[in-house]
C-alpha positions in Angstrom: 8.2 3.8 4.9 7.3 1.7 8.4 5.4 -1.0 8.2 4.1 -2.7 11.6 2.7 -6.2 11.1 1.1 -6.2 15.0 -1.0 -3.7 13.8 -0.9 -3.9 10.0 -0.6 0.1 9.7 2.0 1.8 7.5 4.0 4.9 8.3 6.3 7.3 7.0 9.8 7.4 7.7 8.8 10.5 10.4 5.9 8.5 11.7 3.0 9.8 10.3 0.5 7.6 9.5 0.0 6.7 5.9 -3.0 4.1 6.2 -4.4 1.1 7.9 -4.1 -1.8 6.1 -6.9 -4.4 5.7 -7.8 -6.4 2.8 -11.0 -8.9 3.3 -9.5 -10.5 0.1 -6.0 -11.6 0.9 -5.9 -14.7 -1.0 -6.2 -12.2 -4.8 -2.8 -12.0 -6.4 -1.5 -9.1 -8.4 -0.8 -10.7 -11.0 -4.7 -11.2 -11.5 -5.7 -8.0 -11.0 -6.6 -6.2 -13.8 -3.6 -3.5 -15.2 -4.2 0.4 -15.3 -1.0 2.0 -14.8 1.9 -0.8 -16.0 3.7 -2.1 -13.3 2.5 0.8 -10.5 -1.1 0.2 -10.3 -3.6 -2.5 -10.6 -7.6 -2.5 -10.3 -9.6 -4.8 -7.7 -13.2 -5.7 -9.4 -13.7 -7.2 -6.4 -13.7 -4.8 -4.0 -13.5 -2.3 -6.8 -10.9 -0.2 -6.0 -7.4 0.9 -7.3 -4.6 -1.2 -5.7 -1.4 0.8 -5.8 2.4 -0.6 -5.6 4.2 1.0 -3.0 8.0 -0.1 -4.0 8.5 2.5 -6.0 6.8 5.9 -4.4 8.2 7.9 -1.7 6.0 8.6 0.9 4.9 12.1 0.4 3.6 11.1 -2.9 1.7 8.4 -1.2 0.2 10.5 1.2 -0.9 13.1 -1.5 -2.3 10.2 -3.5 -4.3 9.1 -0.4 -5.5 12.6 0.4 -7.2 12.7 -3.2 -7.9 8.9 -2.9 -8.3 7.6 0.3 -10.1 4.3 -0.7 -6.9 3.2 -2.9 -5.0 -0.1 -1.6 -2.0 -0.7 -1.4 0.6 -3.7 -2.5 3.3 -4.2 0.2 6.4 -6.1 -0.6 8.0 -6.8 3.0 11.5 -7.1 1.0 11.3 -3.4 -0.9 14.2 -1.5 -0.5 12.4 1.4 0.9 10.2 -0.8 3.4 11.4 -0.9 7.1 9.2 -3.5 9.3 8.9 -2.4 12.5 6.9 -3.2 16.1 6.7 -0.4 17.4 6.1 3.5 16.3 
C-alpha cells in the first residue's frame, strides 16, 4: 500500500486507487470505537460506519471489501510494515 499525506489518498502497490481518505472526526480513537471483528474492525456510532484496520490486509482484499462496501473507513498506521508513504503517484 501508498499512502500520500499531500493528498490523503491511499494506493496499491501498482497505483490504483484504493480510497480517499477523510474523516470529519479525527480526534475519535480506536480504542473507543466500539469492537465487531477483534482486532481488524471497529464500528463508528458517530458517523456510523465500519472502520477497518489496514495493517493486516493486502490490498486486493481491500479493494474487494470497498467494492462491496465503499462507505467503510479505514485505520492507517504510518509505521505498518506494509504501508509505504509517498508524495507523489
Amino acid at each position: 500500500m501508498k499512502y500520500n499525506p499531500l493528498t490523503n489518498t491511499l494506493y496499491t502497490d501498482d497505483n490504483k486507487l484504493i480510497k480517499k481518505m477523510h474523516c470529519p472526526y479525527p480526534s475519535l480513537k480506536w480504542g473507543n470505537l466500539l469492537s465487531t471483528d477483534g482486532d481488524m474492525s471497529r464500528f463508528c456510532s458517530i458517523c456510523e460506519s465500519n472502520v477497518v484496520e489496514t495493517k493486516n490486509i493486502s490490498d486486493e482484499a481491500l479493494l474487494k471489501l470497498l467494492q462491496e462496501e465503499p462507505e467503510t473507513c479505514l485505520k492507517i498506521d504510518f509505521n505498518q510494515e506494509n504501508l509505504r508513504i509517498v508524495h507523489h503517484v
